[in-house]
C-alpha positions in Angstrom: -63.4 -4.9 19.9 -62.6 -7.2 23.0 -61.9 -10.1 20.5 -59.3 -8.2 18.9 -57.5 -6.8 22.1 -57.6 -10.8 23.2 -56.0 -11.5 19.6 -53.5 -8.7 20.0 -52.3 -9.8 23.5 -52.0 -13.6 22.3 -50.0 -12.3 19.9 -47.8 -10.4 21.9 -47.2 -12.5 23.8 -46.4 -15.5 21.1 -43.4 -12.6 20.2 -42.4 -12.6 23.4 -42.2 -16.3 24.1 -39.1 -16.8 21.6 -37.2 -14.0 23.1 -37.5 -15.0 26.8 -36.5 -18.7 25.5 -33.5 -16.8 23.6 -32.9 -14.2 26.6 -32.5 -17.4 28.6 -30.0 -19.2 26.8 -27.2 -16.5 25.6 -24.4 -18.3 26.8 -25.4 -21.2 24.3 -25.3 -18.9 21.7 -22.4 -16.7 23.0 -20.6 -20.1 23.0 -21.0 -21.1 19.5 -20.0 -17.7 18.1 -17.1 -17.9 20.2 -16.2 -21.7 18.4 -16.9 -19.8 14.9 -14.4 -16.9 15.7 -11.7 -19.8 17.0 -11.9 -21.7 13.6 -11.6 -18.3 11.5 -8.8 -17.5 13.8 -7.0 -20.7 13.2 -6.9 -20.4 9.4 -6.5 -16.3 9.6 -2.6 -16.5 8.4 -3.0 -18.2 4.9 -6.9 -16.7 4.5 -5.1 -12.8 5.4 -2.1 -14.0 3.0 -4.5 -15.2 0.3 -6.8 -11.4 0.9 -3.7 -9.8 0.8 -2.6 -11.2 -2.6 -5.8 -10.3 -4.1 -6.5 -6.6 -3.0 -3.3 -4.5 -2.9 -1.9 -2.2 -0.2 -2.9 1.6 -0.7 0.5 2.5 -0.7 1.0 0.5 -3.2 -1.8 2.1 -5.3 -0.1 5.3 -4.9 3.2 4.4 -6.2 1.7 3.4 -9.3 -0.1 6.6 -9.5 -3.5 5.5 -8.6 -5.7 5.6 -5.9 -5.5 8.8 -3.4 -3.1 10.8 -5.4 -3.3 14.2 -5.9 -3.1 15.1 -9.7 -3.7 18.1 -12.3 -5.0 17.1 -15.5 -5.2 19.3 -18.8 -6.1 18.3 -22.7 -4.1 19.8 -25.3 -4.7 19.7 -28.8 -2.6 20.3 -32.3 -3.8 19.4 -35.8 -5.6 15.8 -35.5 -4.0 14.6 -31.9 -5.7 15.0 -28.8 -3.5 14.5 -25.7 -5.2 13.8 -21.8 -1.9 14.3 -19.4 -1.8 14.2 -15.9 0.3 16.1 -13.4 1.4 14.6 -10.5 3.8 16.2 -7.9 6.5 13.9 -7.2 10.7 14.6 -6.2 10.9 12.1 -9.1 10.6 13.4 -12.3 9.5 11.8 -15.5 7.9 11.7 -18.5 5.6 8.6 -19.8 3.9 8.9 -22.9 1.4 5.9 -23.9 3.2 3.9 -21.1 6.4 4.6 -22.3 9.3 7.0 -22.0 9.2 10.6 -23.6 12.7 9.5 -25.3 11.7 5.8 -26.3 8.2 7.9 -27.8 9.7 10.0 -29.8 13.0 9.6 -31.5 13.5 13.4 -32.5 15.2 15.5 -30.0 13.0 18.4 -30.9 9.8 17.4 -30.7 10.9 16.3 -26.8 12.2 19.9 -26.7 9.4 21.3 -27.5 7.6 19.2 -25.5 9.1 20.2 -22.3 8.6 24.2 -23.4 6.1 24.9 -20.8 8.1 23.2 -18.0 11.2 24.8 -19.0 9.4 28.5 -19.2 7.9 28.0 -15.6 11.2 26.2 -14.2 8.6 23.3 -13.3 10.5 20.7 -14.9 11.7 18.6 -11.4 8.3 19.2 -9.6 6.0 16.7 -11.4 5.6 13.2 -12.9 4.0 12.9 -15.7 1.7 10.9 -18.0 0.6 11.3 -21.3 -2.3 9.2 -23.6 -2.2 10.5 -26.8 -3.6 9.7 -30.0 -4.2 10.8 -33.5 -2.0 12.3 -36.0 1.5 11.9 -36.3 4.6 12.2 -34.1 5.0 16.0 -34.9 1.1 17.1 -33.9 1.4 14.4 -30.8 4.2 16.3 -29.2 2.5 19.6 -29.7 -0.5 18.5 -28.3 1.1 17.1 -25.4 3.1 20.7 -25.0 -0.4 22.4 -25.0 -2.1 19.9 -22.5 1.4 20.2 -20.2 0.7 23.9 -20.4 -3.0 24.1 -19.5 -2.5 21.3 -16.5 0.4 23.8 -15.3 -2.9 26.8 -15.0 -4.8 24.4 -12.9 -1.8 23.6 -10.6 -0.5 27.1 -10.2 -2.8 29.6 -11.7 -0.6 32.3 -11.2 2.0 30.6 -14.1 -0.7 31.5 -16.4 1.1 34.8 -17.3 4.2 33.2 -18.5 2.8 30.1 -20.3 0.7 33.0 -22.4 3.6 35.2 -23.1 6.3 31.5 -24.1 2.8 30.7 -26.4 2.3 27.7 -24.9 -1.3 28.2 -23.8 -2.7 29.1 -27.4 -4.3 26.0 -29.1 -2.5 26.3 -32.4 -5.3 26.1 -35.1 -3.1 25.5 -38.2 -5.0 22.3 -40.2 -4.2 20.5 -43.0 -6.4 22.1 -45.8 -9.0 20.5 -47.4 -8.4 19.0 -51.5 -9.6 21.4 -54.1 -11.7 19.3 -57.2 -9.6 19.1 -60.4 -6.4 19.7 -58.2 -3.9 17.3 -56.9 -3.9 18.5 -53.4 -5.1 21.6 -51.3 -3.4 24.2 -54.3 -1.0 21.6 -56.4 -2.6 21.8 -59.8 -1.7 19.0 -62.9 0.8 20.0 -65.3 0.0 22.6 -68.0 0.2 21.6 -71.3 -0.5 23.8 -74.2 -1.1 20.9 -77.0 
């Protein structure tokens, strides 16, 4: 037991040896930091320009619609399209669909129309920015889906327009499909030609 108290006091005070000799000399140390921080300080401007370059400004995050922004997001559906949109309350209002404008998207004036239903039915329309990805279907089924997903995003930004989205019809998912081919038909009910000979 006494050998081990000797062992545990030679090695305390081993541990303390380096300390004291480090305790003793700060300035030494406090000197070469100080060297370091000069040098970094010295080649701050191009190394902050070169930082700056590589990780942009949060401000600049939000003005591409990213970062801390505050959004309200909603899926809409109609026959094989499936639309994700994205709310985001802005004094500028637009529409982007697929990273492109709502009018460069789609050519037809009523498919924007309808479209914009829900915004017009809630008088919404200069309140938000928005963005659309959609996919599936064809230009017709796209544009309802994003007109169902506009609609449901509208419910999670101001619950109480819920009442007047359901009356305009906006919130109902419409479930009208293309129907399936029938076996010795042409298409869903189209049947070959009768002939009697």
């Amino acid at each position: 037991m006494a050998e081990e108290k000797q062992m545990a006091e030679v090695e305390q005070t081993a541990e303390e040896g380096p300390e004291q000799t480090a305790a003793e000399a700060p300035e030494a140390v406090v000197s070469g930091e100080a060297e370091d921080v000069a040098v970094a300080e010295d080649q701050s401007p191009e190394a902050a320009a070169e930082s700056a370059e590589e990780v942009p400004d949060m401000a600049d995050w939000r003005e591409l619609g990213r970062g801390g922004d505050i959004y309200y997001y909603g899926t809409g559906r109609r026959k094989t399209s499936s639309a994700q949109v994205r709310l985001y309350p802005s004094k500028e209002p637009e529409i982007i669909v697929n990273d492109k404008p709502v009018e460069e998207y789609f050519s037809r004036r009523r498919d924007v129309l309808q479209l914009k239903r829900p915004l017009q039915a809630t008088a919404t329309e200069d309140m938000f920015r928005i963005t659309v990805k959609v996919e599936g279907g064809g230009i017709t089924g796209q544009a309802g889906a994003i007109r169902h997903g506009i609609a449901r995003a509208l419910t999670r930004a101001n619950p109480e327009l819920r009442r007047s989205l359901r009356r305009e019809g906006s919130l109902t998912r419409d479930p009208r499909m293309k129907e399936r081919k029938k076996p010795g038909l042409k298409r869903a009910r189209k049947a070959p030609q009768y002939t009697k000979r």
